[in-house]
Structures are given as structure tokens and as C-alpha cells.
C-alpha positions as CSV (number, residue, x, y, z in Angstrom):
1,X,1.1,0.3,52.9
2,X,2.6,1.2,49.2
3,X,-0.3,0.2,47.2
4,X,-2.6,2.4,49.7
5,X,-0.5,5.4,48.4
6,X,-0.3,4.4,44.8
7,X,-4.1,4.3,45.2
8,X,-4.4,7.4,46.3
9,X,-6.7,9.8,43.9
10,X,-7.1,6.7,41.8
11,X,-10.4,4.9,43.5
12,X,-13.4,5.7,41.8
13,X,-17.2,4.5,41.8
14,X,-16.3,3.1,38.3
15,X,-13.3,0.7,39.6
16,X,-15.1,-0.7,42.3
17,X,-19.0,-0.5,41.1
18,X,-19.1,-3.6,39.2
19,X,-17.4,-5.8,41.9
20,X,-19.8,-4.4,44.8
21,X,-22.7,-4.7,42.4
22,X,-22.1,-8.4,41.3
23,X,-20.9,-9.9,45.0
24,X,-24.8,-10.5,45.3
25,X,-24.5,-12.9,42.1
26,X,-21.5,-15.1,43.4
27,X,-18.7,-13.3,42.1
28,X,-15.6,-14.7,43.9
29,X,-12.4,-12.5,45.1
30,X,-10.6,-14.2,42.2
31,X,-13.5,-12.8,39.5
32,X,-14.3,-9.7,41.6
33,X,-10.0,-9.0,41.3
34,X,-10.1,-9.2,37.8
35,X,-12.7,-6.9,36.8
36,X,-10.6,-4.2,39.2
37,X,-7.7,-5.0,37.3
38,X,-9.6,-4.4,34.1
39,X,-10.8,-0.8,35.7
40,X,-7.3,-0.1,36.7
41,X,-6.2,-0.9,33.4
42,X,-8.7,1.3,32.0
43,X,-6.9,4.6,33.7
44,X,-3.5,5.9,31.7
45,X,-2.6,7.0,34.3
46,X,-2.6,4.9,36.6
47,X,1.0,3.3,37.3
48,X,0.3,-0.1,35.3
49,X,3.3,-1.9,37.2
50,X,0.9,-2.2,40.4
51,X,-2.1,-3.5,38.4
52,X,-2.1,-6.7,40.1
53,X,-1.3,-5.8,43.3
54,X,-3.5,-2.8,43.7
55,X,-7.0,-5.0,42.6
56,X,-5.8,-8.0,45.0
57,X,-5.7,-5.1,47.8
58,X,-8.9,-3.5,46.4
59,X,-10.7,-6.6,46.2
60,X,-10.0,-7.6,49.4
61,X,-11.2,-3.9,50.8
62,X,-14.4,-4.3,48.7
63,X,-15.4,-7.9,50.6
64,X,-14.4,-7.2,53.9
65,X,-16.3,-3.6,53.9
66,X,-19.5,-5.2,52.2
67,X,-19.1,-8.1,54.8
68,X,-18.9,-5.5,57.3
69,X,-21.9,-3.5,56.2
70,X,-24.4,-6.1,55.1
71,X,-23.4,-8.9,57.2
72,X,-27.5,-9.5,57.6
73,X,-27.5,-10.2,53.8
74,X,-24.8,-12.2,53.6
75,X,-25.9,-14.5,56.1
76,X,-29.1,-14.9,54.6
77,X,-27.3,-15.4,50.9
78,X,-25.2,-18.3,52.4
79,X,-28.2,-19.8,54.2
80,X,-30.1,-19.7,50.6
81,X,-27.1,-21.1,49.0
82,X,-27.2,-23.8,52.1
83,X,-30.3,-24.7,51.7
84,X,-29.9,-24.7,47.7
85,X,-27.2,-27.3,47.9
86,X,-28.8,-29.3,50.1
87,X,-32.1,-29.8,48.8
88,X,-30.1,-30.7,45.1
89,X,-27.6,-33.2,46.7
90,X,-31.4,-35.4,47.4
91,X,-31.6,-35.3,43.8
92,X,-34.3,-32.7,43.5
93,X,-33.7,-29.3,41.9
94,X,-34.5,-26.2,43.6
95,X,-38.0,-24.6,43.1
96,X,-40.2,-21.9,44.7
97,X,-43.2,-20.3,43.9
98,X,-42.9,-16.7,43.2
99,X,-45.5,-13.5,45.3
100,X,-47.4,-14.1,42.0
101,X,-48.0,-17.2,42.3
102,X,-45.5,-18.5,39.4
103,X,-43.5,-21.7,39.8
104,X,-40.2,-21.7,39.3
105,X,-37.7,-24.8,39.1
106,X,-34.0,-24.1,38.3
107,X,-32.8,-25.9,35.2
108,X,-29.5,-26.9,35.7
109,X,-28.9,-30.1,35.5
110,X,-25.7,-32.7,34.9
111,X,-25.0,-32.3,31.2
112,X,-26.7,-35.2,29.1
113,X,-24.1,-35.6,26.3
114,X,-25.5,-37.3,22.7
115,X,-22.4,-38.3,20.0
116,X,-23.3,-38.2,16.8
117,X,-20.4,-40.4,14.7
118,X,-19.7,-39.3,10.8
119,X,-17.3,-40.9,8.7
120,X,-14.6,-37.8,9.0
121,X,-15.5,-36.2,12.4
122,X,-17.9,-36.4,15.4
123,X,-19.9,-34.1,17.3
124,X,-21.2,-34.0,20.8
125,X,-24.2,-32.2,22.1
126,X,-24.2,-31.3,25.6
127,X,-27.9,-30.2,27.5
128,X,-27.6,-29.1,30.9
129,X,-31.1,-29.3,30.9
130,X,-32.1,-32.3,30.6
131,X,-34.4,-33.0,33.9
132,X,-34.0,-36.6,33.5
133,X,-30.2,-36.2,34.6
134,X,-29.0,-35.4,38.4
135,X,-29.0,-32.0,39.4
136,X,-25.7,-29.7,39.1
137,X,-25.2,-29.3,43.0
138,X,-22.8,-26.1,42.4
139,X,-25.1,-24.6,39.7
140,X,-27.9,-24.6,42.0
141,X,-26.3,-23.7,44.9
142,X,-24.9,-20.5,43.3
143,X,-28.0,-19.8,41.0
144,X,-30.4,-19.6,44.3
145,X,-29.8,-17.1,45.8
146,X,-30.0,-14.2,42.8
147,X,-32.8,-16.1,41.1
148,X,-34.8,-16.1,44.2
149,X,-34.2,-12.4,45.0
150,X,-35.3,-11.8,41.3
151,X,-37.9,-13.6,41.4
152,X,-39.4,-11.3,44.0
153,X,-37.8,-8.1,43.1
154,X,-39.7,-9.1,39.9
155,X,-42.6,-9.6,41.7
156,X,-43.1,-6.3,43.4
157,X,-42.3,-4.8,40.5
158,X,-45.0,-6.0,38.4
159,X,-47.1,-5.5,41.6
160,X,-46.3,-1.8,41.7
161,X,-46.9,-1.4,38.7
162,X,-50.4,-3.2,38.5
163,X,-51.4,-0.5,41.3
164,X,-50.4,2.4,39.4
165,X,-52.4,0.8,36.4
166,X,-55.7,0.2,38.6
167,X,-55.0,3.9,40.1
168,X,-55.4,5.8,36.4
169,X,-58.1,7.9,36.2
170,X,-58.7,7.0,32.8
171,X,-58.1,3.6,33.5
172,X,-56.1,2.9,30.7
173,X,-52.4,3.6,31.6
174,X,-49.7,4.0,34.0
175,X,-49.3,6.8,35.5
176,X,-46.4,9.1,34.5
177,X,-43.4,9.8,37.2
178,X,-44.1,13.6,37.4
179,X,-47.6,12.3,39.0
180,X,-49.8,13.0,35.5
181,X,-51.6,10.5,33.9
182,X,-50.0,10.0,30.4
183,X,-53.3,8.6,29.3
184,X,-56.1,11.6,30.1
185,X,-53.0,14.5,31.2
186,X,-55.3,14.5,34.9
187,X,-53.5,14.0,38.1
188,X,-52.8,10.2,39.0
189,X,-55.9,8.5,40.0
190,X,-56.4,7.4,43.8
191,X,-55.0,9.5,46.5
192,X,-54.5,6.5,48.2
193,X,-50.6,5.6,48.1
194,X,-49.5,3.1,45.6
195,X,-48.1,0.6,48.8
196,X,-52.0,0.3,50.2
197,X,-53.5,-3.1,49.6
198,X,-57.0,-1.5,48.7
């Protein structure tokens, strides 16, 4: 295939990275294809007659390897995303509670629109979240699945890092990287790892 050969030498983590990277948020092939094109356009030189053609062949490499590779994750993304849309089209919007115990209800709503008339020109406010108003099927659909992961990414996080708090010998700081406490300069407090639950 041309374009394969006008690629050549060209592909770099930096042209791709941000499509692979933002698949997990909903990016489409159509958004995924222009942030190539924007990479592509980035290089001088790079032939800038195969622009388009070369990110419509590049995104479609990215998706089908990533579909490929994580087709576990994808399945449970569109089964989130499922789910998502089907709780919102009963009129109730999407909520969880988080590892930590923190509820979480996704705000987007249909937009509630106020005119305000003036004698020379109007305005109109929208509020998408306004909870009085149906929820925004597509919004929550799409918003599910990366708030969700977040949500417990987040949660393990702060976790973690509640462990290495308990775990300072001086008990009053984190624990450095290099394995000294910042706080007293002693060696991190418990032995114990940071993943046991004791």
C-alpha cells in the first residue's frame, strides 16, 4: 500500500500516543484521525500531500490493533456504556458509589434554557445541569465508562497512599520513592508491603 511506504520512518510514539491514550475516553476514528493529522502535520518533513490519507490509514491501524490487544477492555467499556444508556433512557442518571465510599451521580442532564428579553437584544442561559430536566442519554453513556474507571483509579490511589501515610515511622509523612522517610530521614516504616490490608 503507498501510504504504508510514505509512512515509513515517519510513525512515532508522539503521532499515535494521544489517539491510543484517549480511545479509553470515547474518542471516535473521526476525532482519533484528526489529532494524527495534527501529528503528521507537525513533522516538515513529512510529505504534507498525504496528510489525510496517511491518519485515515493510521487511525484505522491504531483501532483495529487496540481492539486486537485489549479486546477484554473493550468489551467491558461497551458493556459500561450499555448499561449507562440504559439506566438514563428510565429517566434516572447514572450513579455509583466509589471503593471509598463516595457517591457519585453524573450531572449531565438536558439543557434547561432561561431567556432573558431586553429592549435591544436577548440572552439565553443554557444548564446542563439542571437535575430537574431528563437525562442526556449520549452524555451519560459516553461519560460512564472513564468516570467510573477514575473514580476507582482515584480510589486506590488515595488508598495507597493512606498506607504509605500509616507506614511512616514518624508518623507524619509519606514516605519518599527512594524508600526514606522524608519526615525523620529513617527507612519507610512497616516492612510489611504497602498492598497488605493490615
Amino acid at each position: 500500500m503507498r501510504v504504508a511506504q510514505v509512512l515509513e520512518g515517519f510513525i512515532s510514539r508522539k503521532v499515535v500516543k494521544q489517539t491510543v491514550m484517549t480511545v479509553v475516553y470515547g474518542v471516535t476514528r473521526y476525532g482519533g484521525r484528526l489529532q494524527i493529522e495534527k501529528r503528521l502535520r507537525e513533522l516538515s518533513d513529512f510529505p504534507q500531500e498525504f496528510v489525510w490519507e496517511a491518519s485515515h490509514y493510521l487511525v484505522r491501524q491504531v483501532f483495529n490493533s487496540l481492539q486486537e490487544m485489549f479486546s477484554g477492555t473493550r468489551a467491558i467499556q461497551r458493556w459500561l456504556a450499555e448499561s449507562a444508556r440504559l439506566i438514563a433512557r428510565t429517566g434516572s442518571a447514572v450513579e455509583w458509589v466509589t471503593p471509598l465510599g463516595i457517591p457519585i451521580i453524573q450531572p449531565y442532564h438536558h439543557d434547561s434554557k432561561v431567556l432573558i428579553g431586553g429592549g435591544i437584544q436577548s440572552l439565553t442561559f443554557s444548564n446542563s445541569g439542571d437535575t430537574s430536566q431528563k437525562p442526556n442519554t449520549l452524555k451519560q453513556k459516553n461519560g460512564f465508562p472513564p468516570n467510573f474507571i477514575h473514580s476507582l483509579d482515584s480510589s486506590h490511589m488515595m488508598l495507597t497512599a493512606l498506607h504509605c501515610y500509616r507506614w511512616a515511622p514518624c508518623g507524619r509523612s509519606l514516605p519518599a520513592a527512594g524508600g526514606v522517610c522524608p519526615g525523620c530521614w529513617g527507612p519507610d516504616g512497616d516492612p510489611r508491603s504497602v498492598g497488605d490490608s493490615q
